[in-house]
Every structure is written in structure tokens, then in C-alpha cells.
N, CA, C and O atoms as a Tripos MOL2 file, in Angstrom:
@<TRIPOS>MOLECULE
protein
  288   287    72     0     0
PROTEIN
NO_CHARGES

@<TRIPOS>ATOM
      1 N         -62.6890    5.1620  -28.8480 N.3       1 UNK1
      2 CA        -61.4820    4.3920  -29.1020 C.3       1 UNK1
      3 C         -61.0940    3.6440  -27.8310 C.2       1 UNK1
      4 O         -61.3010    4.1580  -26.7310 O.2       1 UNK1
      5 N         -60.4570    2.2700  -27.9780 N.am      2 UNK2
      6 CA        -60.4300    1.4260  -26.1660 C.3       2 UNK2
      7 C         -58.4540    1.1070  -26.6570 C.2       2 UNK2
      8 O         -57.9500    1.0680  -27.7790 O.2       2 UNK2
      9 N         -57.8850    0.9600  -25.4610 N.am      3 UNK3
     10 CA        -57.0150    0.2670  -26.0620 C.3       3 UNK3
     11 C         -56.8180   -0.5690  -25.0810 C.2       3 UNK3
     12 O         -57.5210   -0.6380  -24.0730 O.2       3 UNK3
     13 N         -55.1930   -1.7050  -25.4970 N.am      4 UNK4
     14 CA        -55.7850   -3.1510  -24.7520 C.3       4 UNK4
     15 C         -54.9260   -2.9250  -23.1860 C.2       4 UNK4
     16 O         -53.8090   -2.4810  -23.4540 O.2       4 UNK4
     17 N         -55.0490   -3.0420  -22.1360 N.am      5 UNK5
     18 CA        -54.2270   -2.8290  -21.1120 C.3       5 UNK5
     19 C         -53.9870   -4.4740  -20.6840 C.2       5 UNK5
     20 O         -54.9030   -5.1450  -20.2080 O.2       5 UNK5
     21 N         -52.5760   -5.0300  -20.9340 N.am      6 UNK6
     22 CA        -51.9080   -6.1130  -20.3760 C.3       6 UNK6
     23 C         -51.4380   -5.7960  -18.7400 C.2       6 UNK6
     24 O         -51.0180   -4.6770  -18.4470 O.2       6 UNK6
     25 N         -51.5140   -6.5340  -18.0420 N.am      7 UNK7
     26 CA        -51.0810   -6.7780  -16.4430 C.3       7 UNK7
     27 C         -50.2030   -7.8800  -15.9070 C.2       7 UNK7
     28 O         -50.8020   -8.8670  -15.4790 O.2       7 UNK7
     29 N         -49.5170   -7.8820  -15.8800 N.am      8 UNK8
     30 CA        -48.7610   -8.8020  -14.8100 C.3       8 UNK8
     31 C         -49.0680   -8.5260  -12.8900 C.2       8 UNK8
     32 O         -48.5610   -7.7330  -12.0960 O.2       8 UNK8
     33 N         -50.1430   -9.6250  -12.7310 N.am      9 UNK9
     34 CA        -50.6050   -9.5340  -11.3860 C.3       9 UNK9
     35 C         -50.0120  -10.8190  -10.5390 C.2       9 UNK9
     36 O         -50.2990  -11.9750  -10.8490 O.2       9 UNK9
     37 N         -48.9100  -10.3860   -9.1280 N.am     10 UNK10
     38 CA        -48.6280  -11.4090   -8.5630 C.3      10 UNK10
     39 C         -49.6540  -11.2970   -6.8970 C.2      10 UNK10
     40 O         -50.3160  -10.4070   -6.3630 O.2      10 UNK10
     41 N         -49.2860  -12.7760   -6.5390 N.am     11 UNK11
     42 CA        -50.0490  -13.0720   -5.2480 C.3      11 UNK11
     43 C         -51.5200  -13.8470   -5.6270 C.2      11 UNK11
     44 O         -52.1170  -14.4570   -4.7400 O.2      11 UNK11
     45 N         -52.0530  -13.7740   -7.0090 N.am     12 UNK12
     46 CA        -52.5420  -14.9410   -7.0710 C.3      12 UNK12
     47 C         -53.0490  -16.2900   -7.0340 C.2      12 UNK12
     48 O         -53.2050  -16.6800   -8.1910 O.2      12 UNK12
     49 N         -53.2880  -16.9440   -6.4010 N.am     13 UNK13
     50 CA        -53.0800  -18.8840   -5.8030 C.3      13 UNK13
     51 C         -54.0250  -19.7060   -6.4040 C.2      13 UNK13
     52 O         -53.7980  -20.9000   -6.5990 O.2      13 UNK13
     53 N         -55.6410  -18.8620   -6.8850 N.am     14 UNK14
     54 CA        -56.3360  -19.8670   -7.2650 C.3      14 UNK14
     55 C         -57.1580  -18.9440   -8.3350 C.2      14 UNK14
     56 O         -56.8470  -17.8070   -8.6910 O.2      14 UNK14
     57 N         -58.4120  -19.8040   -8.8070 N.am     15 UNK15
     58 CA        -59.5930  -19.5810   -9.9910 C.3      15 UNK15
     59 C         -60.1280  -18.1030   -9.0800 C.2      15 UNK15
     60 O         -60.3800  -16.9850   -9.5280 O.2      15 UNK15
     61 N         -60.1730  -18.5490   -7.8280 N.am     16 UNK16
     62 CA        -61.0190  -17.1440   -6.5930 C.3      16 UNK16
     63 C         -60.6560  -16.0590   -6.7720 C.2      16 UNK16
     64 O         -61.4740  -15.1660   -6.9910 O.2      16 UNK16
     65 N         -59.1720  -15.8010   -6.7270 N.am     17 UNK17
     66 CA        -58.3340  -14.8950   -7.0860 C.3      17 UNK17
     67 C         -58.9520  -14.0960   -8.7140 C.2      17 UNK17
     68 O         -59.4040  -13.0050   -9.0610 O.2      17 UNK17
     69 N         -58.7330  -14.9830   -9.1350 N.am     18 UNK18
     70 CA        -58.8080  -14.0420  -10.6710 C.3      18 UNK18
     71 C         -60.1850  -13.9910  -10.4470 C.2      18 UNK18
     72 O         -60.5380  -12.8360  -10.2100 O.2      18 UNK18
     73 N         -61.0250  -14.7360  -10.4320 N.am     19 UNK19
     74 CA        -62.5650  -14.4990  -10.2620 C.3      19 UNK19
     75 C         -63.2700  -13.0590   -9.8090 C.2      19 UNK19
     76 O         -64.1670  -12.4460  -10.3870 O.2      19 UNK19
     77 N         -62.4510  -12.6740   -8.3850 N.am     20 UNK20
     78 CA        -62.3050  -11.4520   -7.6260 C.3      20 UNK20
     79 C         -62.2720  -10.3440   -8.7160 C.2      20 UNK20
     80 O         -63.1170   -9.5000   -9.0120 O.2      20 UNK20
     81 N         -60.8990  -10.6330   -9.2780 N.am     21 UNK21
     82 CA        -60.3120   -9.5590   -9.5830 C.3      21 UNK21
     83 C         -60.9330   -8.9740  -10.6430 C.2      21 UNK21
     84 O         -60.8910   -7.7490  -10.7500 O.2      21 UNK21
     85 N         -61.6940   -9.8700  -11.7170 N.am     22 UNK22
     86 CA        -62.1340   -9.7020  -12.8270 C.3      22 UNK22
     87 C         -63.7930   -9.6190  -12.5410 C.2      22 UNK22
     88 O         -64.4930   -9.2140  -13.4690 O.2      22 UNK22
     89 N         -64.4210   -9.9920  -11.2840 N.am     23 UNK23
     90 CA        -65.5700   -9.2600  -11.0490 C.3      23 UNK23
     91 C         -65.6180   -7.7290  -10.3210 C.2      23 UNK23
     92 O         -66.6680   -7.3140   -9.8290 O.2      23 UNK23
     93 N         -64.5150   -7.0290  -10.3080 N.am     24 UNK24
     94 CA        -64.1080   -5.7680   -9.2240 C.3      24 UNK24
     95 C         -63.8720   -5.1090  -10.8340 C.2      24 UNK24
     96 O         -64.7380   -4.4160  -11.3680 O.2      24 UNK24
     97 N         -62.8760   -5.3660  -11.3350 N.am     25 UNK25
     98 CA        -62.4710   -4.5450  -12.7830 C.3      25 UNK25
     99 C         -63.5480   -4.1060  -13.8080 C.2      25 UNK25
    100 O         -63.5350   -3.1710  -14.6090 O.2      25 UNK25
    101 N         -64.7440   -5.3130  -13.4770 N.am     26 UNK26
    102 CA        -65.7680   -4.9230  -14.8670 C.3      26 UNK26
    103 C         -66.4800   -4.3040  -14.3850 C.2      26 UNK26
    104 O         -67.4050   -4.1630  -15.1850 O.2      26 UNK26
    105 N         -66.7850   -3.5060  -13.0330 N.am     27 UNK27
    106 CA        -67.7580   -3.0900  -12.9580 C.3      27 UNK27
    107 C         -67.4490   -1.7410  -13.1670 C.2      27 UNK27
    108 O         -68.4280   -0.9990  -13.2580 O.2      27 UNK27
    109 N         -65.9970   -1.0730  -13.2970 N.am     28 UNK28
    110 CA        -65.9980    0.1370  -14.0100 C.3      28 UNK28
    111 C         -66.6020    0.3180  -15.3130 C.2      28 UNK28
    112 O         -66.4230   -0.5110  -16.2050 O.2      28 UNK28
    113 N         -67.6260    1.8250  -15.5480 N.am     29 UNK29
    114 CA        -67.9800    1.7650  -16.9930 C.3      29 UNK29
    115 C         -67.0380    1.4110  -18.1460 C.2      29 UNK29
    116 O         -67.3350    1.0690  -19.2910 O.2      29 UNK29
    117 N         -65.7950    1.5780  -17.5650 N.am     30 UNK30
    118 CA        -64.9320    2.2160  -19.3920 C.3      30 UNK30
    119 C         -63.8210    0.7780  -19.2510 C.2      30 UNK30
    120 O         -62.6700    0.7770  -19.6860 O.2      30 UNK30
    121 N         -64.4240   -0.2790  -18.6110 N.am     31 UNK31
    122 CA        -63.8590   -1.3910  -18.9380 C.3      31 UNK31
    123 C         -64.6390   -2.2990  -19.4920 C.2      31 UNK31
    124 O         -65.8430   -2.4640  -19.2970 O.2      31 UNK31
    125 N         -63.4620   -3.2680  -20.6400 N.am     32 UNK32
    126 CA        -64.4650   -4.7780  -20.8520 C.3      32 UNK32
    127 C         -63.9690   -5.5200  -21.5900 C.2      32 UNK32
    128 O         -63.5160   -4.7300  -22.4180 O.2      32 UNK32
    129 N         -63.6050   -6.8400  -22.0490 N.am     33 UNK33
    130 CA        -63.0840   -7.8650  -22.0530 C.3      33 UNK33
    131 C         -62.2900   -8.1930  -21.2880 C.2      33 UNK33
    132 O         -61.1930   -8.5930  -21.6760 O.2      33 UNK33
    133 N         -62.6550   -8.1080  -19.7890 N.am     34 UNK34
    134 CA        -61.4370   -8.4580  -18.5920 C.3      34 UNK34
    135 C         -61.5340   -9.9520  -18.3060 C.2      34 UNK34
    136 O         -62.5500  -10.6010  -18.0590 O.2      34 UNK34
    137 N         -59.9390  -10.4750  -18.4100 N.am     35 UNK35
    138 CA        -59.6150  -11.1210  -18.6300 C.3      35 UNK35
    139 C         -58.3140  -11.4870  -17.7980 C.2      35 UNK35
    140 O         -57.1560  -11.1270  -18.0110 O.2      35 UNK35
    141 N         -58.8670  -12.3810  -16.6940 N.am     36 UNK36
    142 CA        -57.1840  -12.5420  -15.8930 C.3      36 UNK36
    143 C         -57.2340  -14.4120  -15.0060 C.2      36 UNK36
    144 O         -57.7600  -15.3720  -14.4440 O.2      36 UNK36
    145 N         -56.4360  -13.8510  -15.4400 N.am     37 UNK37
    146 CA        -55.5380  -15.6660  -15.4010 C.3      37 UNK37
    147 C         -54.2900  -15.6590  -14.4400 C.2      37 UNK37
    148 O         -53.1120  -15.3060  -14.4810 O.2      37 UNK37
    149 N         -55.2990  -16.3200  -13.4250 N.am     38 UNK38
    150 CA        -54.4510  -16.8740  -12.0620 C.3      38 UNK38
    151 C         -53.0710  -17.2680  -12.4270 C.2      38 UNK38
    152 O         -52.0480  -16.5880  -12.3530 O.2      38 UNK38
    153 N         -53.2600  -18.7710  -12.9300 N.am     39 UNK39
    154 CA        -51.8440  -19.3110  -13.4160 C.3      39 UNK39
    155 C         -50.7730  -18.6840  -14.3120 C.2      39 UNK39
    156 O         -49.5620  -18.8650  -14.1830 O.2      39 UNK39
    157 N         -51.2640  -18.0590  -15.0710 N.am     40 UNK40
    158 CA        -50.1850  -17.2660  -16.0860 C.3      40 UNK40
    159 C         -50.4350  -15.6110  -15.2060 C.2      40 UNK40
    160 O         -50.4380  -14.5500  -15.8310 O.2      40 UNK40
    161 N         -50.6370  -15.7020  -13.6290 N.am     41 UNK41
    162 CA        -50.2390  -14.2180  -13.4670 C.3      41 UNK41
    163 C         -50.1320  -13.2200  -14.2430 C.2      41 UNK41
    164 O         -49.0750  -12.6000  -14.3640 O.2      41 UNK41
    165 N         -51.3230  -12.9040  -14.9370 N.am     42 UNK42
    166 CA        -52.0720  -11.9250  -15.7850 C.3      42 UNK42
    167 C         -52.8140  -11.7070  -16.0350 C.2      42 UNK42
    168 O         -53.7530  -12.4920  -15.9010 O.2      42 UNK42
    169 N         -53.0190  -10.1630  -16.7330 N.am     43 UNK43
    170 CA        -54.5490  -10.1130  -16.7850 C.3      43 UNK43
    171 C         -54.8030   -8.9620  -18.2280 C.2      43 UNK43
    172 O         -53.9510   -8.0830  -18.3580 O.2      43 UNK43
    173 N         -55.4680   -8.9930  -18.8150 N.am     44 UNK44
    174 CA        -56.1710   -8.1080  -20.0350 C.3      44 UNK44
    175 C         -56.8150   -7.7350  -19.7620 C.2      44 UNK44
    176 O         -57.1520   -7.9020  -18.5900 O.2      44 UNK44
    177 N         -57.6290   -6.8020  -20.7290 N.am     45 UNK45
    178 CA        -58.6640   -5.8970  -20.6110 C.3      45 UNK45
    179 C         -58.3720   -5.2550  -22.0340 C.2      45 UNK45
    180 O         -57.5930   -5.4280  -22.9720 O.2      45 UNK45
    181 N         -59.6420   -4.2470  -21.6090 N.am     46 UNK46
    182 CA        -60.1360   -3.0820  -23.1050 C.3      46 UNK46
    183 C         -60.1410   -1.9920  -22.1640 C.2      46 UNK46
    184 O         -60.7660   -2.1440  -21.1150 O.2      46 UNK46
    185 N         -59.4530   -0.7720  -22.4180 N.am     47 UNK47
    186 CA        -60.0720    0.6660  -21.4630 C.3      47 UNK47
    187 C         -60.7110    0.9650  -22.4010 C.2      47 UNK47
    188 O         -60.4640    0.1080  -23.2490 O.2      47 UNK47
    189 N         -61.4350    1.7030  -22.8110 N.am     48 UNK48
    190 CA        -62.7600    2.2450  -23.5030 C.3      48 UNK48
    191 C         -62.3480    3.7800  -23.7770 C.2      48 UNK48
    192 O         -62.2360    4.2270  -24.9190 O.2      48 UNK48
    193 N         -62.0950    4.6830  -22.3880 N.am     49 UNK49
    194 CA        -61.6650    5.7900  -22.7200 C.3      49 UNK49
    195 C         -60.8070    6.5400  -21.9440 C.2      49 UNK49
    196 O         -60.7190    6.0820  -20.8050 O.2      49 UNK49
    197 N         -60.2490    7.3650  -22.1110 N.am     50 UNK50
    198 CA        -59.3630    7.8610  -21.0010 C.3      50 UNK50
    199 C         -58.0690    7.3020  -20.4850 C.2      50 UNK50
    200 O         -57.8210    7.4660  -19.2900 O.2      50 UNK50
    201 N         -57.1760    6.6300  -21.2850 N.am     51 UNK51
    202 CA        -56.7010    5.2410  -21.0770 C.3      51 UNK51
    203 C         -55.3560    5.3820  -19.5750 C.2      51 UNK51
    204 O         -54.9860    4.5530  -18.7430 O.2      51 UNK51
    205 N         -55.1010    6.3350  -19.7400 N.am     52 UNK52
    206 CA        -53.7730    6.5360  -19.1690 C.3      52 UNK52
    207 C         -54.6690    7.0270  -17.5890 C.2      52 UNK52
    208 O         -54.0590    6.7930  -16.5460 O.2      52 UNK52
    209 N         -56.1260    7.7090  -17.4790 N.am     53 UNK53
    210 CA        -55.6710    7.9310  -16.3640 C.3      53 UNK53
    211 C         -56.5990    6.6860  -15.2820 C.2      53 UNK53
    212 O         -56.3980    6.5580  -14.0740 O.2      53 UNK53
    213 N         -57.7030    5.8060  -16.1790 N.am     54 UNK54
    214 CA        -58.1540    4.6010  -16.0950 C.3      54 UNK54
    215 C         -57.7540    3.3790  -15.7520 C.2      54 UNK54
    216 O         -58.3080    2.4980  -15.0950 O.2      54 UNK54
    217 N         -56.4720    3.4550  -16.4100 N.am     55 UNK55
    218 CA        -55.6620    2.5180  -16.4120 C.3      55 UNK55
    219 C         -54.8200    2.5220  -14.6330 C.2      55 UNK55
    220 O         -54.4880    1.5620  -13.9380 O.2      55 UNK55
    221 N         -54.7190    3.7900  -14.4120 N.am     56 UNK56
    222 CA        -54.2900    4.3260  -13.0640 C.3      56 UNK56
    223 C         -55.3420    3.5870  -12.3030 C.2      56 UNK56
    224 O         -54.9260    2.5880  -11.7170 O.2      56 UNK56
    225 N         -56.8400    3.9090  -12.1610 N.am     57 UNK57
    226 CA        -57.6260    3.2350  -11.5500 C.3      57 UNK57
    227 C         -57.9270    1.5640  -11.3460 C.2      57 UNK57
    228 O         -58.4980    0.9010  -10.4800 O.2      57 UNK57
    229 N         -57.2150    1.2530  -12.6430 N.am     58 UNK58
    230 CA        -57.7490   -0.3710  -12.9050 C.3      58 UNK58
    231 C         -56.2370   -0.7750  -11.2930 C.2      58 UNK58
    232 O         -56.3240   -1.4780  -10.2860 O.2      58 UNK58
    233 N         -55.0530    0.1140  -11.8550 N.am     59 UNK59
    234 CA        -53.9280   -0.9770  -11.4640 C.3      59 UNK59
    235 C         -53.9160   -0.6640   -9.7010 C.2      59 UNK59
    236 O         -53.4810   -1.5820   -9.0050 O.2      59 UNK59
    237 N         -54.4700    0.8380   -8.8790 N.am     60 UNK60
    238 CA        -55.1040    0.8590   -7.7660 C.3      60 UNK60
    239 C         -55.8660    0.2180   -7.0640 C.2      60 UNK60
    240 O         -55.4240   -0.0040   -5.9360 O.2      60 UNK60
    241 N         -56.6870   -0.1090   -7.2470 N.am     61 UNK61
    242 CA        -57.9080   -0.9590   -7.1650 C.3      61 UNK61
    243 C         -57.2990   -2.2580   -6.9280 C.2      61 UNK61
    244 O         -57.0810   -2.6460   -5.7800 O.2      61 UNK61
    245 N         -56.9960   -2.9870   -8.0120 N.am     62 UNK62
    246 CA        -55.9940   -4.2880   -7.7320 C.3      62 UNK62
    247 C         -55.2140   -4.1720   -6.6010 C.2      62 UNK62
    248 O         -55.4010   -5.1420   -5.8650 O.2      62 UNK62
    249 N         -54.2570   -3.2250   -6.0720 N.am     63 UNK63
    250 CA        -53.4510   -3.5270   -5.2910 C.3      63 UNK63
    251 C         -53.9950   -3.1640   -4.1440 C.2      63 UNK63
    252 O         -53.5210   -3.7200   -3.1530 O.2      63 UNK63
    253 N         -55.0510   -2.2150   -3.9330 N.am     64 UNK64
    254 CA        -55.9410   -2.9110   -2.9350 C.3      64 UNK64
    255 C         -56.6620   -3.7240   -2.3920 C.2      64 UNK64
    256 O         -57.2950   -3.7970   -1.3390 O.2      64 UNK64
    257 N         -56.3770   -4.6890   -3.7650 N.am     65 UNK65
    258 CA        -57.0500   -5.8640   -3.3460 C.3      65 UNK65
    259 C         -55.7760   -7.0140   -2.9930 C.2      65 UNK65
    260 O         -55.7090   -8.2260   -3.1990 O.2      65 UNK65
    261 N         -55.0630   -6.2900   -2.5290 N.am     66 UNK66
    262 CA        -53.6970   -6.9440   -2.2040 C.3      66 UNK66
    263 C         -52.6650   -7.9270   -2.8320 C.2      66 UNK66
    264 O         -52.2190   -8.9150   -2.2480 O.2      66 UNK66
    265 N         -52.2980   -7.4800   -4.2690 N.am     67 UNK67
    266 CA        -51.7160   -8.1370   -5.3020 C.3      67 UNK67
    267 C         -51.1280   -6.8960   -5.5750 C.2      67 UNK67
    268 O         -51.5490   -5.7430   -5.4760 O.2      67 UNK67
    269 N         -49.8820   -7.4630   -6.0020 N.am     68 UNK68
    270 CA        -48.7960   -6.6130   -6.5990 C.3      68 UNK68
    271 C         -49.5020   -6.6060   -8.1260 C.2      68 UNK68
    272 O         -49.6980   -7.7400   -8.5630 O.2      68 UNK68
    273 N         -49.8810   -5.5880   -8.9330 N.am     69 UNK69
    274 CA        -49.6920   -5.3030   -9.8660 C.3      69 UNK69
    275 C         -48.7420   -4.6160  -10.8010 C.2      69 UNK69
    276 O         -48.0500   -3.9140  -10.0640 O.2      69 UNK69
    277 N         -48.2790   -4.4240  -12.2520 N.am     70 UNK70
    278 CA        -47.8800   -3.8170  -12.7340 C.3      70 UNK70
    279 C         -48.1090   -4.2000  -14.4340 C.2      70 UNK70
    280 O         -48.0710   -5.3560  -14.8550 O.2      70 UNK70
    281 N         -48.3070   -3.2050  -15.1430 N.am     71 UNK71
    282 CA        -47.9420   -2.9970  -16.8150 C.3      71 UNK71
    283 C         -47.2050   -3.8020  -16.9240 C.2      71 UNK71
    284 O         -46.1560   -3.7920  -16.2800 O.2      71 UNK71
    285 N         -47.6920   -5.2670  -18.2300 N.am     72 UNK72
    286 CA        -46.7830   -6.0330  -19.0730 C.3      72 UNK72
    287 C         -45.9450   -5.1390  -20.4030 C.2      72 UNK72
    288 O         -45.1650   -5.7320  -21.1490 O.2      72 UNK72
@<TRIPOS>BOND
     1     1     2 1
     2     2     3 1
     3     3     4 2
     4     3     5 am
     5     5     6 1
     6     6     7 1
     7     7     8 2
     8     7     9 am
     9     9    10 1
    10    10    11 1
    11    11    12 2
    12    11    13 am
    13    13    14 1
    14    14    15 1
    15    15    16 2
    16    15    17 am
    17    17    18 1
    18    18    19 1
    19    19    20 2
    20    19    21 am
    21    21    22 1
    22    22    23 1
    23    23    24 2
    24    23    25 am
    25    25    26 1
    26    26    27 1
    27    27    28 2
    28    27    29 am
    29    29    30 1
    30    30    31 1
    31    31    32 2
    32    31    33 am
    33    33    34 1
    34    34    35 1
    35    35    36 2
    36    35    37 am
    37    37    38 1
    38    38    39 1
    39    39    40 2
    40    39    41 am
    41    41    42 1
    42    42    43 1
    43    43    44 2
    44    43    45 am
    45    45    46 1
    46    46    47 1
    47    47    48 2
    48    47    49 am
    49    49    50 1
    50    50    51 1
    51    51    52 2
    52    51    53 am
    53    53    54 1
    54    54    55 1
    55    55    56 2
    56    55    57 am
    57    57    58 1
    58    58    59 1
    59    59    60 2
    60    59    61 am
    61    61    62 1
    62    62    63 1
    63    63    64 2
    64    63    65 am
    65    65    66 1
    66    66    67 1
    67    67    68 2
    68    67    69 am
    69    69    70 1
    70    70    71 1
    71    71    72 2
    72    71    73 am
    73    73    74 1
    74    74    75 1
    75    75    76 2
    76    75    77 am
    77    77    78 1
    78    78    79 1
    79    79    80 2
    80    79    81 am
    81    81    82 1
    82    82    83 1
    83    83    84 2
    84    83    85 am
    85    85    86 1
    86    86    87 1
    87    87    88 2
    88    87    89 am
    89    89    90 1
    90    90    91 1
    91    91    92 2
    92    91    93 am
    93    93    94 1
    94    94    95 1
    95    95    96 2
    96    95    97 am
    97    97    98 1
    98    98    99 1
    99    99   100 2
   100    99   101 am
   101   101   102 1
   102   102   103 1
   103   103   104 2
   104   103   105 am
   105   105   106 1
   106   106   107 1
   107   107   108 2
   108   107   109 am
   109   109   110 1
   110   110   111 1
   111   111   112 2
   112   111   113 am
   113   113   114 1
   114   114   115 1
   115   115   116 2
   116   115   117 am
   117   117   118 1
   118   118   119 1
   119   119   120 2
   120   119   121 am
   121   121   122 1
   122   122   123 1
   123   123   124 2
   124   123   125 am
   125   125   126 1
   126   126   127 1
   127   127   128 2
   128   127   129 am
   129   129   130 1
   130   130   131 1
   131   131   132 2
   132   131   133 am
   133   133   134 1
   134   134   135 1
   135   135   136 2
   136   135   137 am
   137   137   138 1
   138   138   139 1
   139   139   140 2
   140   139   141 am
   141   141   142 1
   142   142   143 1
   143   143   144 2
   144   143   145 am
   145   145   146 1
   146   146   147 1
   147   147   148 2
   148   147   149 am
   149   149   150 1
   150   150   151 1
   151   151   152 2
   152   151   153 am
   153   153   154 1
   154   154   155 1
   155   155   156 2
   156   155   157 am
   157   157   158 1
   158   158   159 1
   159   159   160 2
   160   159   161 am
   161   161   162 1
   162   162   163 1
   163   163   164 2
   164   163   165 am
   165   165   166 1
   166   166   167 1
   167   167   168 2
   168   167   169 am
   169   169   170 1
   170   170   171 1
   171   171   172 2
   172   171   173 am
   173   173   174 1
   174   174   175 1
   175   175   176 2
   176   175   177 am
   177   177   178 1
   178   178   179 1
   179   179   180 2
   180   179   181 am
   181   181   182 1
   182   182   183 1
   183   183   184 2
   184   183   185 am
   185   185   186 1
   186   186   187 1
   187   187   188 2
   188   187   189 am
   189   189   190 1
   190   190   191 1
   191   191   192 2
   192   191   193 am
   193   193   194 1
   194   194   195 1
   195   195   196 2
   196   195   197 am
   197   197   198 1
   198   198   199 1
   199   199   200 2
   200   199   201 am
   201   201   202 1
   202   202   203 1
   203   203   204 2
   204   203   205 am
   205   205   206 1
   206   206   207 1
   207   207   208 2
   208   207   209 am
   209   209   210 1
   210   210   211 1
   211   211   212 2
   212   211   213 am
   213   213   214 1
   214   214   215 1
   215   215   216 2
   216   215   217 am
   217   217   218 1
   218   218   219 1
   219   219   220 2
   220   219   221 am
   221   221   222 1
   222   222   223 1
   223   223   224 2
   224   223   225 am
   225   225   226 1
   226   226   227 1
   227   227   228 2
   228   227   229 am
   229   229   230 1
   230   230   231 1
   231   231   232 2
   232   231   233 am
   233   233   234 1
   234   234   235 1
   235   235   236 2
   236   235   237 am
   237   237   238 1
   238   238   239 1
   239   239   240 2
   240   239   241 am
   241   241   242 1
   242   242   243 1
   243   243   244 2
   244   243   245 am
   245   245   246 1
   246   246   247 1
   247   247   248 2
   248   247   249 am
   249   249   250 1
   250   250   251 1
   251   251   252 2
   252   251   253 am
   253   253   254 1
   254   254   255 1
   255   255   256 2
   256   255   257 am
   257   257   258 1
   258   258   259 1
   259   259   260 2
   260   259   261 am
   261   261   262 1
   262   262   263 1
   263   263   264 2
   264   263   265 am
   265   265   266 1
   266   266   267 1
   267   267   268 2
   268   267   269 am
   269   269   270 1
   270   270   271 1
   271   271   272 2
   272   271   273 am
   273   273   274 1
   274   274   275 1
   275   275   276 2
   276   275   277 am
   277   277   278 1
   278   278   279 1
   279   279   280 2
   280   279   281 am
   281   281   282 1
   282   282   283 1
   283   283   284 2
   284   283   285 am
   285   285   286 1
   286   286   287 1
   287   287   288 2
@<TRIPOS>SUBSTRUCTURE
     1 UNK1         2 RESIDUE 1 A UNK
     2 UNK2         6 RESIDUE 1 A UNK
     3 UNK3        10 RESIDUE 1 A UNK
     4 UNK4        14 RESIDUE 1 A UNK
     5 UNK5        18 RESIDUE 1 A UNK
     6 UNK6        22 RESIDUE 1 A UNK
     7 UNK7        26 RESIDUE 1 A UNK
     8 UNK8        30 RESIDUE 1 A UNK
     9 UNK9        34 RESIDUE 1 A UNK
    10 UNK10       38 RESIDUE 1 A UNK
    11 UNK11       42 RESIDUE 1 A UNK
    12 UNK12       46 RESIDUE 1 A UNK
    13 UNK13       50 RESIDUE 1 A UNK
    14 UNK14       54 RESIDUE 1 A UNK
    15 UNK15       58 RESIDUE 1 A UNK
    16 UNK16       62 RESIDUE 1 A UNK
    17 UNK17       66 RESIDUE 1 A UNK
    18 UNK18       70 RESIDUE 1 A UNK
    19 UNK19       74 RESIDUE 1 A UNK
    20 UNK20       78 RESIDUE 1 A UNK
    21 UNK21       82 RESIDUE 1 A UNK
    22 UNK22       86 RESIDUE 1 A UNK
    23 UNK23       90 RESIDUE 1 A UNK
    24 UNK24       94 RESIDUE 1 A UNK
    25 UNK25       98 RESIDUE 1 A UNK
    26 UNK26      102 RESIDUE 1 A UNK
    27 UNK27      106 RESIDUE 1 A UNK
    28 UNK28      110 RESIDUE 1 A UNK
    29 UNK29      114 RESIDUE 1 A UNK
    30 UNK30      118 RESIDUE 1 A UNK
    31 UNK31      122 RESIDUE 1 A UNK
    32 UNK32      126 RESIDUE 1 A UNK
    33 UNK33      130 RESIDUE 1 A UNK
    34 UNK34      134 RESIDUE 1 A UNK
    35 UNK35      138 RESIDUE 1 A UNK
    36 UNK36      142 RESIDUE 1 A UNK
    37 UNK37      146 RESIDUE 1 A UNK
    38 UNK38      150 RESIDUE 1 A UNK
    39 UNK39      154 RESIDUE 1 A UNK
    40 UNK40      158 RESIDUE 1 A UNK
    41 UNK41      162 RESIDUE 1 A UNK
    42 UNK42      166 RESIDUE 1 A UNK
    43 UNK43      170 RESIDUE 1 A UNK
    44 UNK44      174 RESIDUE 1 A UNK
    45 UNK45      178 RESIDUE 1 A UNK
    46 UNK46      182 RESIDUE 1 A UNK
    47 UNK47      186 RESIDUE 1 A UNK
    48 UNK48      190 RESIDUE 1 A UNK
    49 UNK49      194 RESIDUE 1 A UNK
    50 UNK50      198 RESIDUE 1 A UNK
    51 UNK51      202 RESIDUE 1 A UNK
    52 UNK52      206 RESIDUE 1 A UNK
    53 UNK53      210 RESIDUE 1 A UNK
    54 UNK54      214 RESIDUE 1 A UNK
    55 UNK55      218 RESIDUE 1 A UNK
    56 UNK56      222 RESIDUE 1 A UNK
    57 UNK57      226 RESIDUE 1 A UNK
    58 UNK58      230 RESIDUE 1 A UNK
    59 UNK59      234 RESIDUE 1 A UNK
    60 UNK60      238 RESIDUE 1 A UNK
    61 UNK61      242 RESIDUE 1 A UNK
    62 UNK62      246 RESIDUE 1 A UNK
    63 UNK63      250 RESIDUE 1 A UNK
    64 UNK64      254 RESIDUE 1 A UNK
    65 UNK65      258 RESIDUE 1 A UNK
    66 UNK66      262 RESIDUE 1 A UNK
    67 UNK67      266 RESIDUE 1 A UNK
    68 UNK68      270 RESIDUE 1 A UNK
    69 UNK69      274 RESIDUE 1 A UNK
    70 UNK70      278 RESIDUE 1 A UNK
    71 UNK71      282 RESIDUE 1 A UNK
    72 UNK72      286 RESIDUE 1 A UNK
């Protein structure tokens, strides 16, 4: 079972940005349709399994990559 995880990601500026972010996110197994958009400061996805504590990992990861993240 996957469910859909929405993001509101700020600090964004360009295509590079989301490019980053959405080549760092897919390479976890239990992600996929990642999906993030610089200009509309957001981002989608599918967690696959485990959602709540995955989802912990997806929104870590991001903010180490120095963007404020948080749950839409």
C-alpha cells in the first residue's frame, strides 16, 4: 500500500533546486513518483511503505539539503 506525501519546500530559486531534490528523494527504495516544483514550492511523492516513519526520512534529508521543509 503507498500513500501520497504532499510538501511545501521553501528556499528553492531554480529548475537545479528541484532537480537536486527529486534526484536525492528517488533514490530511497520505498519512494516514487517524486515530483517537486521549484516555482509552486512543492513537492509530491508516493511512500510505498512505512509511511509515517519514511516520510520522517524524506522531510530530513531535504532539510539537509538546506530547505525548509514541511507537510502540505
Amino acid at each position: 500500500m503507498s500513500n501520497e506525501l504532499k510538501l511545501k519546500i521553501k528556499g528553492m530559486t531554480c529548475g537545479s533546486c528541484s532537480n537536486s531534490i527529486t534526484a536525492r528523494v528517488s533514490k530511497f527504495e520505498f519512494t516514487d513518483h517524486v515530483n517537486v516544483d521549484w516555482e509552486a514550492g512543492s513537492g509530491t511523492m508516493e511512500i510505498m511503505k512505512d509511511f509515517e516513519e519514511n516520510k520522517a526520512k524524506v522531510v530530513q534529508i531535504i532539510g539537509q539539503m538546506g530547505y525548509e521543509v514541511e507537510e502540505a
